[in-house]
N, CA, C, O and CB atoms as a CASP TS submission, in Angstrom:
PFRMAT TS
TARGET T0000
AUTHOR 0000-0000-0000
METHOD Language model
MODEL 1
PARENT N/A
ATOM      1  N   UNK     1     102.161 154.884  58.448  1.00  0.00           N
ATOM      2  CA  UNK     1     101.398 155.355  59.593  1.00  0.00           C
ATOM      3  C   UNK     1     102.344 156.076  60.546  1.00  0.00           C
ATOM      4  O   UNK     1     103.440 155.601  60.842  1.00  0.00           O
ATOM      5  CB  UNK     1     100.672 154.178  60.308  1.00  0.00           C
ATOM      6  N   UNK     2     101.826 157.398  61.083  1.00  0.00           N
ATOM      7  CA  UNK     2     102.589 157.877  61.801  1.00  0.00           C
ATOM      8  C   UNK     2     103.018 156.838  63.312  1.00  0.00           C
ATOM      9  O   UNK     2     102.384 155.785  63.260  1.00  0.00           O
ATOM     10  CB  UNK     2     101.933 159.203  61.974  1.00  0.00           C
ATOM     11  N   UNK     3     103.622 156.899  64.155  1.00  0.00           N
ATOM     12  CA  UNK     3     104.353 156.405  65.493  1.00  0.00           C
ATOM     13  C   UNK     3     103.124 156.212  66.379  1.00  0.00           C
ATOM     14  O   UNK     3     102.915 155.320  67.201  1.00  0.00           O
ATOM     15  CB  UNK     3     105.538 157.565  66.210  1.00  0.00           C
ATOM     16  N   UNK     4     102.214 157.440  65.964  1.00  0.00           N
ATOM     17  CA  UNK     4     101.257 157.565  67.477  1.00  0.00           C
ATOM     18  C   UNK     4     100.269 156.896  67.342  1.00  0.00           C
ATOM     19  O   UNK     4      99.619 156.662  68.361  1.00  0.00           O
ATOM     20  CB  UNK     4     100.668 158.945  67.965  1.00  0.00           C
ATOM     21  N   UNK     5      99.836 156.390  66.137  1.00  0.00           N
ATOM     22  CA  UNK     5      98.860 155.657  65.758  1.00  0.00           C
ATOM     23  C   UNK     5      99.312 154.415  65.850  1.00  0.00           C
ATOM     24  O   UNK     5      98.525 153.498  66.083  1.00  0.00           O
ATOM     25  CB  UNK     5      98.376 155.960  64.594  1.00  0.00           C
ATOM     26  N   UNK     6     100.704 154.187  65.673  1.00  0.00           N
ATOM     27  CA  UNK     6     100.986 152.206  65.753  1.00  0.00           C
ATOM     28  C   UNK     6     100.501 152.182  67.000  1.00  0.00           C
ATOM     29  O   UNK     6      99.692 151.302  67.294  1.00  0.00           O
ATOM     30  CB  UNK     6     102.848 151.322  65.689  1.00  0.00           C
ATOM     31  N   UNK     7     100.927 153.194  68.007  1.00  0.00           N
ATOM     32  CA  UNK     7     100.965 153.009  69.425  1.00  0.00           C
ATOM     33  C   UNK     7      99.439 152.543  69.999  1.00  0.00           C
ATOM     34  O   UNK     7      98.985 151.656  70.721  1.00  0.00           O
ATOM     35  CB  UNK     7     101.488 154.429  70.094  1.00  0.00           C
ATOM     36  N   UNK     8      98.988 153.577  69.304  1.00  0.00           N
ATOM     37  CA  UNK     8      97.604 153.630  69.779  1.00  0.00           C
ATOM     38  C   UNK     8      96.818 152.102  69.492  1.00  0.00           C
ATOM     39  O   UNK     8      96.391 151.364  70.381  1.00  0.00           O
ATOM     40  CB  UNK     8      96.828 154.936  68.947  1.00  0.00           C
ATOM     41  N   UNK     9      96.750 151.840  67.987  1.00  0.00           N
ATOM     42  CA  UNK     9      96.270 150.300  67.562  1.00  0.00           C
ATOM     43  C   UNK     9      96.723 149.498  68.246  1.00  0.00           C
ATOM     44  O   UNK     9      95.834 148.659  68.390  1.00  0.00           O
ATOM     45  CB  UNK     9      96.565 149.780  66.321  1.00  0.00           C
ATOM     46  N   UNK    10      97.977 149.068  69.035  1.00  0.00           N
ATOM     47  CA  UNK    10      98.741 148.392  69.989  1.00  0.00           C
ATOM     48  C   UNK    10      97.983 148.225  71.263  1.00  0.00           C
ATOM     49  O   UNK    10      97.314 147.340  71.795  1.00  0.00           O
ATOM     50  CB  UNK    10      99.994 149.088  70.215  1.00  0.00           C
ATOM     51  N   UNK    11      98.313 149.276  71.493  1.00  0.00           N
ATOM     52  CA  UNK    11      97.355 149.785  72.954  1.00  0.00           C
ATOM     53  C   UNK    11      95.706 149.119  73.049  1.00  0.00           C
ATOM     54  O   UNK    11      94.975 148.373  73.701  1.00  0.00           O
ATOM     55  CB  UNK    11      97.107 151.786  72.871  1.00  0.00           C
ATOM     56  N   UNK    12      95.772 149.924  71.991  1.00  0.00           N
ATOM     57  CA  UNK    12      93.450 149.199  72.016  1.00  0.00           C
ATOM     58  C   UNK    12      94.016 147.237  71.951  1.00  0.00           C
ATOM     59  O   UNK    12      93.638 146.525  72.881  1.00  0.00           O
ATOM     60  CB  UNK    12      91.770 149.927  69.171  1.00  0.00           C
ATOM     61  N   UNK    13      94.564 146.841  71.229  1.00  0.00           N
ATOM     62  CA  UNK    13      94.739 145.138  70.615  1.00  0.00           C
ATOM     63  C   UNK    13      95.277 144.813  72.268  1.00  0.00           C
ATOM     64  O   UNK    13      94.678 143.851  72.749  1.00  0.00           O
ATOM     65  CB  UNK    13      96.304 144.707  68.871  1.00  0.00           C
ATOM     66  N   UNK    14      96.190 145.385  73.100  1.00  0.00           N
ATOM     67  CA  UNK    14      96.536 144.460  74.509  1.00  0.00           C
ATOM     68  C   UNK    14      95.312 144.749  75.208  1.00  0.00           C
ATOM     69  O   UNK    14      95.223 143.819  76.010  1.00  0.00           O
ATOM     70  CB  UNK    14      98.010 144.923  75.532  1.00  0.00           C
ATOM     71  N   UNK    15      94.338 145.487  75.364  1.00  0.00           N
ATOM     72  CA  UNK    15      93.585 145.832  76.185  1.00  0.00           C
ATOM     73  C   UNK    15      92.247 145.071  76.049  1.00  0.00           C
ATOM     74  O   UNK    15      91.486 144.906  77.002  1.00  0.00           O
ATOM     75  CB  UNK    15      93.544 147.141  76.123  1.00  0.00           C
ATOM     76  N   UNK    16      91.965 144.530  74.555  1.00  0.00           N
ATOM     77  CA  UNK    16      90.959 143.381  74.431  1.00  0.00           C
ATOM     78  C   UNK    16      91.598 142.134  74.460  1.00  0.00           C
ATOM     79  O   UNK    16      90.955 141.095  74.310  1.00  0.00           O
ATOM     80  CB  UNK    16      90.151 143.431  73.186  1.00  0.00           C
ATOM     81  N   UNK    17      93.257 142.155  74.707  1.00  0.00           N
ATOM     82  CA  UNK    17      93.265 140.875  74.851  1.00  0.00           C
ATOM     83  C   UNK    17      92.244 139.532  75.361  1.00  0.00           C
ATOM     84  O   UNK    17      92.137 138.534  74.649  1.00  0.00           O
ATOM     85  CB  UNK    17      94.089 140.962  75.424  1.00  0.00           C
ATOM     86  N   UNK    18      91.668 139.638  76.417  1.00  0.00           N
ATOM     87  CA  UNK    18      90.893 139.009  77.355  1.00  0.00           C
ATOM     88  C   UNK    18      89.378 138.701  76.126  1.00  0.00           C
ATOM     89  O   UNK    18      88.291 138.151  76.306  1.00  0.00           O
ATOM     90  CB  UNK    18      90.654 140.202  78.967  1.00  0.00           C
ATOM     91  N   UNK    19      89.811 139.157  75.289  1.00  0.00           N
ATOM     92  CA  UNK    19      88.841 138.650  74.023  1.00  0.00           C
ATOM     93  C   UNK    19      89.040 137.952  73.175  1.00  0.00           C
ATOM     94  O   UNK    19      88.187 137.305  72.568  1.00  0.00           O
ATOM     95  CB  UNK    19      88.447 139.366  73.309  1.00  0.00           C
ATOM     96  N   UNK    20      89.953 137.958  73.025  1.00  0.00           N
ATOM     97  CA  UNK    20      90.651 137.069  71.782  1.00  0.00           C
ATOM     98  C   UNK    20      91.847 136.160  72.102  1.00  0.00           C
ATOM     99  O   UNK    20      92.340 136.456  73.191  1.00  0.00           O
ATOM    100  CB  UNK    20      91.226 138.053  70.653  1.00  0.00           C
ATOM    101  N   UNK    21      92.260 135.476  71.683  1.00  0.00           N
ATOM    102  CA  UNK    21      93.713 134.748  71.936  1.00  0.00           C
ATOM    103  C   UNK    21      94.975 135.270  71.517  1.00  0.00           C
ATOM    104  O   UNK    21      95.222 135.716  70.397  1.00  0.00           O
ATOM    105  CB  UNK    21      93.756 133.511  71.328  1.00  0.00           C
ATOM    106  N   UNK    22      95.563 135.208  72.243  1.00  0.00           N
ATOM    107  CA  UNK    22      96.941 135.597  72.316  1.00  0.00           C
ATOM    108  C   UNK    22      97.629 135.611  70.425  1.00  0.00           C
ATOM    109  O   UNK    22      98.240 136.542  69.901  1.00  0.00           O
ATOM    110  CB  UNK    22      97.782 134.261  73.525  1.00  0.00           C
ATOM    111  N   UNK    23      97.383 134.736  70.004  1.00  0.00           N
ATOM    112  CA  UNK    23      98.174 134.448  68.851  1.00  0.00           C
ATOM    113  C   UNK    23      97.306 135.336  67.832  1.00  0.00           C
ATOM    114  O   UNK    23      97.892 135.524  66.766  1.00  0.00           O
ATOM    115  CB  UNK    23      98.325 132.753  68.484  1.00  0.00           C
ATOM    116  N   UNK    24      96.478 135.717  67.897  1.00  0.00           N
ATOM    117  CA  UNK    24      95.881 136.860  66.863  1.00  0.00           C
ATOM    118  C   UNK    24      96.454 138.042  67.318  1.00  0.00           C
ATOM    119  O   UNK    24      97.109 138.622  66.452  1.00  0.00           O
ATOM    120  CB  UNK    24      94.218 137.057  66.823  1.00  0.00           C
ATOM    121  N   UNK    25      96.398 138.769  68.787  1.00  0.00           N
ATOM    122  CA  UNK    25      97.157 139.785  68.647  1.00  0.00           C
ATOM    123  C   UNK    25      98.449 139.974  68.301  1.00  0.00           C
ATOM    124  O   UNK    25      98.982 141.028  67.952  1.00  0.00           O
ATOM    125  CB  UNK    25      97.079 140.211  69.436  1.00  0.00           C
ATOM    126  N   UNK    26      99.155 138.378  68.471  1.00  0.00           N
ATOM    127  CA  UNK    26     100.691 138.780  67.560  1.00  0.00           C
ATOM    128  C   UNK    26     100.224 138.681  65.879  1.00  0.00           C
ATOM    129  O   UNK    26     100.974 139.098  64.997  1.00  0.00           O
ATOM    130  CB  UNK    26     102.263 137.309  67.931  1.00  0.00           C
ATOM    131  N   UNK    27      99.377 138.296  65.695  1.00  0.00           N
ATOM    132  CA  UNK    27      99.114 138.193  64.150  1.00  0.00           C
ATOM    133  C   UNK    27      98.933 140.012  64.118  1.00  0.00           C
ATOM    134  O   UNK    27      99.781 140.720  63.576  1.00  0.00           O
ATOM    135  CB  UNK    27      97.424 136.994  63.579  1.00  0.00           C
ATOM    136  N   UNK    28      97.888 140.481  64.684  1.00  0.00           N
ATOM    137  CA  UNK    28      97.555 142.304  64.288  1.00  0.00           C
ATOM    138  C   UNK    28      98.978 142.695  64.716  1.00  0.00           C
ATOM    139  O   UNK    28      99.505 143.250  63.752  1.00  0.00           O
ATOM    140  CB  UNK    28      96.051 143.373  65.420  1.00  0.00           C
ATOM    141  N   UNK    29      99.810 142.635  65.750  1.00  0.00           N
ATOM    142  CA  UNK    29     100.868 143.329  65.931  1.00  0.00           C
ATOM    143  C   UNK    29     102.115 142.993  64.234  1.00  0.00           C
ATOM    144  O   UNK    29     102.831 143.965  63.994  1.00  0.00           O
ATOM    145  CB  UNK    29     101.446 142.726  67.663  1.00  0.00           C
ATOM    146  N   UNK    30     102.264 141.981  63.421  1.00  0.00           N
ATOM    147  CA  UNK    30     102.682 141.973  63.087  1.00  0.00           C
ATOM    148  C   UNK    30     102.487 142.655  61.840  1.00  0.00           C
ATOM    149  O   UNK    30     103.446 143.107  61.213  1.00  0.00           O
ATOM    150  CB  UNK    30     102.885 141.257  63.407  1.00  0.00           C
ATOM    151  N   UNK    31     101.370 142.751  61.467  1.00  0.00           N
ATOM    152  CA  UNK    31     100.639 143.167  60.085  1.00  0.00           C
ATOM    153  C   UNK    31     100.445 144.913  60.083  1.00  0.00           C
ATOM    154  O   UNK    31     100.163 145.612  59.110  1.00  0.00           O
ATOM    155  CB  UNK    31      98.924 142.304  59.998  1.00  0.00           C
ATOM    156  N   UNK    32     100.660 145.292  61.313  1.00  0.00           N
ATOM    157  CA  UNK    32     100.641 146.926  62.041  1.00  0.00           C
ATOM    158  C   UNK    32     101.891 146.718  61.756  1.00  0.00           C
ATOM    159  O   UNK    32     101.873 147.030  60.565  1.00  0.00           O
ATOM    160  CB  UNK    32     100.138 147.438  63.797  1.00  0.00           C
ATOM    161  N   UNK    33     103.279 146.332  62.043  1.00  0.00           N
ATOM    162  CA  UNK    33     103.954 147.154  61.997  1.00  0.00           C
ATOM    163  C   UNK    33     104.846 147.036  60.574  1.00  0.00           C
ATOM    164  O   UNK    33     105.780 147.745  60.201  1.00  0.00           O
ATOM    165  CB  UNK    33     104.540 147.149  63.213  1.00  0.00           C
ATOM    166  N   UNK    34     103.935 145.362  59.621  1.00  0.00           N
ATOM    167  CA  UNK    34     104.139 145.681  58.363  1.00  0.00           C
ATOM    168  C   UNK    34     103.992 146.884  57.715  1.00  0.00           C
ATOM    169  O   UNK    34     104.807 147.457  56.992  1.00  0.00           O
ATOM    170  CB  UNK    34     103.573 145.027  57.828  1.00  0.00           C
ATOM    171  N   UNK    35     102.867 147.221  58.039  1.00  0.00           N
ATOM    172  CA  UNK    35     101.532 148.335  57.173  1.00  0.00           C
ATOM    173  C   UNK    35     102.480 149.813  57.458  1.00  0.00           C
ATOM    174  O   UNK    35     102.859 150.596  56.587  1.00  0.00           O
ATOM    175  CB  UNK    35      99.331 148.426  58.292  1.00  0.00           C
ATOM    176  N   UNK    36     102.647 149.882  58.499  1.00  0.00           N
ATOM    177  CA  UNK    36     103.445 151.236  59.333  1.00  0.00           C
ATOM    178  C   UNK    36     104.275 151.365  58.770  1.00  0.00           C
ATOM    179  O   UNK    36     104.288 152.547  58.426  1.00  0.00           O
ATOM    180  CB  UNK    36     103.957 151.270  60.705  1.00  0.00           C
ATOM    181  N   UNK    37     105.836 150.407  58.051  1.00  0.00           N
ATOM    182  CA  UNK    37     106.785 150.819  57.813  1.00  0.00           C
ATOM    183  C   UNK    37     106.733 150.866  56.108  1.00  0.00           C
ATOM    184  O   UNK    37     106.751 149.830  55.444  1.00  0.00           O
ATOM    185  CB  UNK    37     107.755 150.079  58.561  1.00  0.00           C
ATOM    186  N   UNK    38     106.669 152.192  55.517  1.00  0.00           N
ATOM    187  CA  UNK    38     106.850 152.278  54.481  1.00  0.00           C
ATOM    188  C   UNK    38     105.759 152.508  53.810  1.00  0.00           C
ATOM    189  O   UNK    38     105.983 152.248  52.628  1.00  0.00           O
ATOM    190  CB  UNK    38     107.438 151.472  54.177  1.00  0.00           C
ATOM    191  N   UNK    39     104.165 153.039  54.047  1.00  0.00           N
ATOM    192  CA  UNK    39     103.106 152.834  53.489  1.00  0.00           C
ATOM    193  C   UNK    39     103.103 153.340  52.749  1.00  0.00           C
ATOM    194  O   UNK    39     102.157 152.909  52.090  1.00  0.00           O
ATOM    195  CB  UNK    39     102.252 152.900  53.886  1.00  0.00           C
ATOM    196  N   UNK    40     103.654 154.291  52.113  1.00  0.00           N
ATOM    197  CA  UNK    40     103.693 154.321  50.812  1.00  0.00           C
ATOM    198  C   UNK    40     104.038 154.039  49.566  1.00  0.00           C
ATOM    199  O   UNK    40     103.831 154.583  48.481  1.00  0.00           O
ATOM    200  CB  UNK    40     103.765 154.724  50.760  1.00  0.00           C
ATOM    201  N   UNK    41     104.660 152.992  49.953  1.00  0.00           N
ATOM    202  CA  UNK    41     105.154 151.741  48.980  1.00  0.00           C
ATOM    203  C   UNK    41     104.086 150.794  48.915  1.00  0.00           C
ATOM    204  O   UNK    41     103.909 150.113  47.905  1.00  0.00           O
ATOM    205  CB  UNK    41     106.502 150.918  49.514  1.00  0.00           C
ATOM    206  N   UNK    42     103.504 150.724  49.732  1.00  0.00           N
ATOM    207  CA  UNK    42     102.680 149.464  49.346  1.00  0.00           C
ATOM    208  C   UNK    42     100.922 149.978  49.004  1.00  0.00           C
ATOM    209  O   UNK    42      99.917 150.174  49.687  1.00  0.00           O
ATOM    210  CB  UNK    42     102.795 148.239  50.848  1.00  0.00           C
ATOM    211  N   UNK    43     101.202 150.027  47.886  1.00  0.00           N
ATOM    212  CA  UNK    43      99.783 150.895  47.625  1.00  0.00           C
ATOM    213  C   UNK    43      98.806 149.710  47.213  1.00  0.00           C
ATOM    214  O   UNK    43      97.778 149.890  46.560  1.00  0.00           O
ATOM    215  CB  UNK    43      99.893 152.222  46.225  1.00  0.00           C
ATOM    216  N   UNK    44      99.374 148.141  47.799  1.00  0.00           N
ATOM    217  CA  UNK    44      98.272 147.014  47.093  1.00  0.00           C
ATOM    218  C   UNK    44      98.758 146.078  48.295  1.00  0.00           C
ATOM    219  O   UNK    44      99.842 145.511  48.432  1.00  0.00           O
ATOM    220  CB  UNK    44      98.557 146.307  45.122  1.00  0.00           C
ATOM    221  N   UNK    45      97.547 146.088  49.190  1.00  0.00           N
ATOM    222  CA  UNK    45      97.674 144.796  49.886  1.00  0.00           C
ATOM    223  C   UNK    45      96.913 143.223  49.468  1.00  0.00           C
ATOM    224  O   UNK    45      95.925 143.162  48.736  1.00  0.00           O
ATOM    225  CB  UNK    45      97.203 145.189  51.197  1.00  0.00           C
ATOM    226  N   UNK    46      97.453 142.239  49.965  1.00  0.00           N
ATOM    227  CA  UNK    46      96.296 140.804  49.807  1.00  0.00           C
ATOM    228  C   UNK    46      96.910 140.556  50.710  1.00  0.00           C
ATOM    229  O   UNK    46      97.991 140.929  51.166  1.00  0.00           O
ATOM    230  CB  UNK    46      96.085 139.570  48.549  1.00  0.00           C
ATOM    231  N   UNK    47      95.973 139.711  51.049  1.00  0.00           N
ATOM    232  CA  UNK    47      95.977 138.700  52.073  1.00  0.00           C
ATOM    233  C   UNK    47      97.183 137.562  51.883  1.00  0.00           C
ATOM    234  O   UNK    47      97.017 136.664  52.709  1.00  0.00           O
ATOM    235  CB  UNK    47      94.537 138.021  52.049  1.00  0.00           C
ATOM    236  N   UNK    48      98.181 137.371  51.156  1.00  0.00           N
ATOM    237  CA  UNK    48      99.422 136.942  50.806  1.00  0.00           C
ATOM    238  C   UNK    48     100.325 137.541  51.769  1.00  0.00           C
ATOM    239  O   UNK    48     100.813 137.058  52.791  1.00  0.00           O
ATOM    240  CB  UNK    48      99.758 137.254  49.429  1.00  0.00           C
ATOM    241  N   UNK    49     100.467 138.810  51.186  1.00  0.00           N
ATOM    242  CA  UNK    49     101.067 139.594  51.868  1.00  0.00           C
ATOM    243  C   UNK    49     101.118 139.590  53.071  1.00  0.00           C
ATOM    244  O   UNK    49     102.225 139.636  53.608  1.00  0.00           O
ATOM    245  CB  UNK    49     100.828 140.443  51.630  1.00  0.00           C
ATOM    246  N   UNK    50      99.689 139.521  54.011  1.00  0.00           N
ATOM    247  CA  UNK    50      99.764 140.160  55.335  1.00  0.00           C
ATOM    248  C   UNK    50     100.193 138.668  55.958  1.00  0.00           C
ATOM    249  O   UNK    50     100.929 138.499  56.931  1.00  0.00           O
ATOM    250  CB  UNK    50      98.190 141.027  55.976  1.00  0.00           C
ATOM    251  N   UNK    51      99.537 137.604  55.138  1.00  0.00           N
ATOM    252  CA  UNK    51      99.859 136.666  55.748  1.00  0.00           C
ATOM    253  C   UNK    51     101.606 135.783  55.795  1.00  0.00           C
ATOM    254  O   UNK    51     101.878 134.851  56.552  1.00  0.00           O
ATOM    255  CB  UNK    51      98.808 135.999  55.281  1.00  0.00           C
ATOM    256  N   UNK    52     102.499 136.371  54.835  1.00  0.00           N
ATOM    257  CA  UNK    52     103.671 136.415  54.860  1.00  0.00           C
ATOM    258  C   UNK    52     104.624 136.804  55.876  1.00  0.00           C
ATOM    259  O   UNK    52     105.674 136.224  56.154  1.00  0.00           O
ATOM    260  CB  UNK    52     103.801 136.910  54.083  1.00  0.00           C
ATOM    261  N   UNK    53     103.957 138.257  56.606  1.00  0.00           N
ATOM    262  CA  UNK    53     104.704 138.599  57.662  1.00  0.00           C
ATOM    263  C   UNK    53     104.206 138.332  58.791  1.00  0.00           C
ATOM    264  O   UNK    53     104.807 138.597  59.833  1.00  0.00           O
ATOM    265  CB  UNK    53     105.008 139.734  57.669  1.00  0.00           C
ATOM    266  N   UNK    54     102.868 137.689  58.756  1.00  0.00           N
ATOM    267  CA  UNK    54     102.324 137.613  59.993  1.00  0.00           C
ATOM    268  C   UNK    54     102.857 136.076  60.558  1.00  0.00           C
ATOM    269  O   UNK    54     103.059 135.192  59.727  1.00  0.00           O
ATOM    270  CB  UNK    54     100.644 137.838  59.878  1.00  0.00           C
ATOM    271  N   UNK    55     103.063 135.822  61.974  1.00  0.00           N
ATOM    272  CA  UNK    55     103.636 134.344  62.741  1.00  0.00           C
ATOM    273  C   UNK    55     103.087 133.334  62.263  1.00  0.00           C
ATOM    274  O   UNK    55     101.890 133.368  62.546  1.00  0.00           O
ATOM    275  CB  UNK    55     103.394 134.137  64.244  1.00  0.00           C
ATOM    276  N   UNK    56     103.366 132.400  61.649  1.00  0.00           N
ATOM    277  CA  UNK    56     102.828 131.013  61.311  1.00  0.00           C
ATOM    278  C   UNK    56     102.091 130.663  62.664  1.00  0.00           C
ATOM    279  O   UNK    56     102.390 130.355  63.818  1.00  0.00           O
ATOM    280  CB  UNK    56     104.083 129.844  60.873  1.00  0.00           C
ATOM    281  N   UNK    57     101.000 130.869  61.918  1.00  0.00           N
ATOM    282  CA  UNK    57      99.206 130.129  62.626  1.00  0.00           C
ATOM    283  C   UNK    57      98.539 129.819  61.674  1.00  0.00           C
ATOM    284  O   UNK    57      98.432 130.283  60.538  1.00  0.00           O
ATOM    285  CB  UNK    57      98.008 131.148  63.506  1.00  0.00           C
ATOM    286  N   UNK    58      97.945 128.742  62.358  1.00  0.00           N
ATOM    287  CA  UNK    58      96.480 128.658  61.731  1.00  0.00           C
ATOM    288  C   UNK    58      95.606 129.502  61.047  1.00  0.00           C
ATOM    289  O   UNK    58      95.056 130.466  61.579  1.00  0.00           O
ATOM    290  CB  UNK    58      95.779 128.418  62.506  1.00  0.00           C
ATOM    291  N   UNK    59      95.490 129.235  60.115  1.00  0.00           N
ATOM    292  CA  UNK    59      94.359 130.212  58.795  1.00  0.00           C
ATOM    293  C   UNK    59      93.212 130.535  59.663  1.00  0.00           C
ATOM    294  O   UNK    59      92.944 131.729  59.528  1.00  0.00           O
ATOM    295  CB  UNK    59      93.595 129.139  57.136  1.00  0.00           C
ATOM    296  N   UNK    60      92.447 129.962  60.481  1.00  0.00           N
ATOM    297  CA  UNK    60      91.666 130.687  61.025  1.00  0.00           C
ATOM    298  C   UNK    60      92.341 131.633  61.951  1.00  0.00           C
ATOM    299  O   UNK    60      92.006 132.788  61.692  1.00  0.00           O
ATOM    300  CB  UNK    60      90.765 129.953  61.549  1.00  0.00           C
ATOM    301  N   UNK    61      93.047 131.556  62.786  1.00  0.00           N
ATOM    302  CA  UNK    61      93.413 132.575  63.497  1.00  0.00           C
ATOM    303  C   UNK    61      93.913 133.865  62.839  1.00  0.00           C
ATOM    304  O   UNK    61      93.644 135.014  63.188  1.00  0.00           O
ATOM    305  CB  UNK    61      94.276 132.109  64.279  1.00  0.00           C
ATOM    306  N   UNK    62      95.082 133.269  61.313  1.00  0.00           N
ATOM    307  CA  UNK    62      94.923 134.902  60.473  1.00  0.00           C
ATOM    308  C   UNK    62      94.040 135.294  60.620  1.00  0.00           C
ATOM    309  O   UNK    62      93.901 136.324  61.278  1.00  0.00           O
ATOM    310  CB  UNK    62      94.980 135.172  59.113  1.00  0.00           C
ATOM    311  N   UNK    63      92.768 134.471  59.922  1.00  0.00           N
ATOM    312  CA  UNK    63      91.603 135.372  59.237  1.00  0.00           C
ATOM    313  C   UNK    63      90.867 136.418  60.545  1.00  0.00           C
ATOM    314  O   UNK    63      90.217 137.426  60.266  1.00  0.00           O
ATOM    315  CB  UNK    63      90.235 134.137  58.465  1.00  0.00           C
ATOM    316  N   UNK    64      91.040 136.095  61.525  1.00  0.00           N
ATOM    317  CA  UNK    64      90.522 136.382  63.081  1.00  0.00           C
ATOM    318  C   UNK    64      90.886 137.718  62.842  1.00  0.00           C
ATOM    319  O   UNK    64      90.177 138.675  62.532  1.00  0.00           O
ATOM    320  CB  UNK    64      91.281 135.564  64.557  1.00  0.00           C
ATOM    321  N   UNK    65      92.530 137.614  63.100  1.00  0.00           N
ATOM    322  CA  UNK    65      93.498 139.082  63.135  1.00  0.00           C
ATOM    323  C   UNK    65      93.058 140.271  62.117  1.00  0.00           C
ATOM    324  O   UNK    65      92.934 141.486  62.276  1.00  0.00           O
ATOM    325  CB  UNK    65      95.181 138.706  62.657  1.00  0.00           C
ATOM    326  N   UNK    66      92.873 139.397  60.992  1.00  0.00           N
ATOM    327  CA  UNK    66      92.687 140.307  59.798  1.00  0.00           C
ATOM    328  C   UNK    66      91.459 140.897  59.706  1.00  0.00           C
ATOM    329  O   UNK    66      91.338 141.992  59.158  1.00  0.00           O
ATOM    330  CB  UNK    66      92.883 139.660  58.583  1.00  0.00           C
ATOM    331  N   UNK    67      90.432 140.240  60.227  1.00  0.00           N
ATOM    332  CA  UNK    67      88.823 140.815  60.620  1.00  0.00           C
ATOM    333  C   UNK    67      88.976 141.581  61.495  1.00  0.00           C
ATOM    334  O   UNK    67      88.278 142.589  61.388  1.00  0.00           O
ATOM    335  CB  UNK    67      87.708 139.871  61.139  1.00  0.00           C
ATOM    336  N   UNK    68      89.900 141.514  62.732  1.00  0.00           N
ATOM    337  CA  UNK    68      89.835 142.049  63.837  1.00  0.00           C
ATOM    338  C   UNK    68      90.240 143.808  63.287  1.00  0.00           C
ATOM    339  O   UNK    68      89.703 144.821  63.736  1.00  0.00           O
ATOM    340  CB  UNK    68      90.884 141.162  64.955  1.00  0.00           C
ATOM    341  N   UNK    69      91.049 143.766  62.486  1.00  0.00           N
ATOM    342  CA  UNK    69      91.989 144.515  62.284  1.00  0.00           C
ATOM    343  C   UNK    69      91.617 145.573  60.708  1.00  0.00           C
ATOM    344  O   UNK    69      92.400 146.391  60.227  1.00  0.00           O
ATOM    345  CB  UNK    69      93.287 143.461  62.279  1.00  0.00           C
ATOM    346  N   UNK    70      90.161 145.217  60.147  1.00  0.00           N
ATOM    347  CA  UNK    70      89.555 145.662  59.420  1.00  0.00           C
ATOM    348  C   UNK    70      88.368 146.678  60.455  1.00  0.00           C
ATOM    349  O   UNK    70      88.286 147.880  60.205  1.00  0.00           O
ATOM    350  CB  UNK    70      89.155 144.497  58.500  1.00  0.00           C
ATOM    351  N   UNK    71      87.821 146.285  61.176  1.00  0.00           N
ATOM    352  CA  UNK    71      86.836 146.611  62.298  1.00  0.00           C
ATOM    353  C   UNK    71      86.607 148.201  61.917  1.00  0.00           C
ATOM    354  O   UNK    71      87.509 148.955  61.552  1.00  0.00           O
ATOM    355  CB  UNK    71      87.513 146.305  64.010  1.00  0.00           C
ATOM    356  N   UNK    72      85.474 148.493  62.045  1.00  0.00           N
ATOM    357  CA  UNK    72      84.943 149.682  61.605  1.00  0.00           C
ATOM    358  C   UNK    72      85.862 151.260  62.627  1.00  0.00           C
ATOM    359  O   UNK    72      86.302 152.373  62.339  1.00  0.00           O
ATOM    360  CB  UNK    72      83.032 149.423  61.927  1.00  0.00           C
ATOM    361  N   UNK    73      85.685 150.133  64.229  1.00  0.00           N
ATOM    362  CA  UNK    73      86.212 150.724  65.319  1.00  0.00           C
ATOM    363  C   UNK    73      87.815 151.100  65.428  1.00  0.00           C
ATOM    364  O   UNK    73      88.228 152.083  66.044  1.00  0.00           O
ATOM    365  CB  UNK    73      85.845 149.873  66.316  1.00  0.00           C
ATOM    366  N   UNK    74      88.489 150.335  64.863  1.00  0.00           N
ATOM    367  CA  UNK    74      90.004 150.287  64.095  1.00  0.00           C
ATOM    368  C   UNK    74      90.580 150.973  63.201  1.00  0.00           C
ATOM    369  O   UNK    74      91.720 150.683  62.840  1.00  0.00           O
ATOM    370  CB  UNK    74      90.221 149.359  63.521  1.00  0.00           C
TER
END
């Protein structure tokens, strides 16, 4: 992903903070800047994966991030 787009997904994720809990947006911040570095290497994601680099939480709170972060609006 280009720079302006991490920025941008960043930007929209602090600004709903007040929606969600804190620990999902470090879950999307982490899985953004997985996804960002190198995407063309990773031509196969799972949910392994995202959940590897993302902060040890609670499985529901991944799954939160990872819905959040699928979003049509996203």
């Amino acid at each position: 992903m280009t720079h302006r787009i991490v920025l941008d997904l960043k930007s929209k994720i602090k600004e709903n903070l007040d929606h969600f809990d804190t620990e999902v947006a470090e879950v999307c911040y982490a899985i953004i800047d997985y996804v960002s570095v190198g995407p063309t290497k990773k031509s196969h994601l799972s949910f392994l994966d995202l959940y590897r680099v993302s902060p040890k939480v609670d499985e529901e709170i991944f799954y939160d991030a990872v819905f959040y972060l699928t979003r049509k609006n996203i």
